[in-house]
Phi, psi and omega in degrees: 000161176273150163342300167326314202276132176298172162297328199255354200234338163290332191275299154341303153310316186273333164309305175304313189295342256228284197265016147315289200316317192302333204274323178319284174339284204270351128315342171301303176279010179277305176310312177293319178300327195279347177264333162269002184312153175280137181101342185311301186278134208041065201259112175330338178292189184283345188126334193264021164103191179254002158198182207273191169226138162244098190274112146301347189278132203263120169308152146339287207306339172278352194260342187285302197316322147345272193313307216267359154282357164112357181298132177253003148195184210278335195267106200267144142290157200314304171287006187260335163290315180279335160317282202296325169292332190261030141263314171293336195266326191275327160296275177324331174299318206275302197262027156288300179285340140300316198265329165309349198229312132337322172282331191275316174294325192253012147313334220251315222236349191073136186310331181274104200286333165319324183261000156268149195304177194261009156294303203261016164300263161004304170286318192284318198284336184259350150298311159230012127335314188300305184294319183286328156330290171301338174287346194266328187295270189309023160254312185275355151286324200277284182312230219005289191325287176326306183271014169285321176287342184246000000 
């Protein structure tokens, strides 16, 4: 982590990066059930399948993150397994509604962000800033949780 960073805003980081790591993992598996799905290809949806997947099994980089968080092993406690589900779960949510709200805009507005005016530039960057927002917010609730459990 960096220098910058206080002890309490390092832990913060890693909390975050921790529950990434849950969401990478379980995107992992979602793509595959969503490639293999009957129908996948040119599928009218947003990209992320028809519901999320939540994999607890910890990448290597979670289980080091685990650790420098203070996890004294890899075998996560019950609430710490439901931190990460209901973040990862809460994440799919978050980016159903950025690419739905992308999809509606350039539905709306053409795929070419280049050929928009700079109103529906504007409108576009501030939809999704808006959106981006709220991920940074429910990611930074979500690590506070986590690290209240350990």
């Amino acid at each position: 982590m960096s220098a910058d960073l206080g002890p309490g805003e390092e832990r913060l980081a890693l909390a975050r990066s921790f529950l990434q790591e849950a969401v990478y993992r379980s995107r992992g598996d979602q793509a595959g059930a969503t490639l293999l799905a009957p129908g996948a290809a040119g599928s009218e949806g947003c990209g992320l399948g028809n519901a999320p997947s939540v994999v607890l099994d910890l990448t290597p980089r979670a289980e080091a993150l685990f650790r420098d968080l203070g996890g004294s092993s890899v075998t996560l406690l019950e609430p710490v397994q439901e931190c990460m589900s209901a973040w990862v779960l809460r994440q799919d949510a978050l980016d159903r509604k950025r690419n739905h709200f992308m999809k509606a805009f350039r539905g709306k507005h053409g795929a070419d962000r280049r050929a928009y005016s700079d109103e529906a530039r504007g409108a576009f960057e501030e939809g999704l800033e808006a959106v981006n927002a709220q991920v940074t917010a429910a990611r930074d609730e979500a690590a506070r949780r986590l690290l209240d459990l350990l």
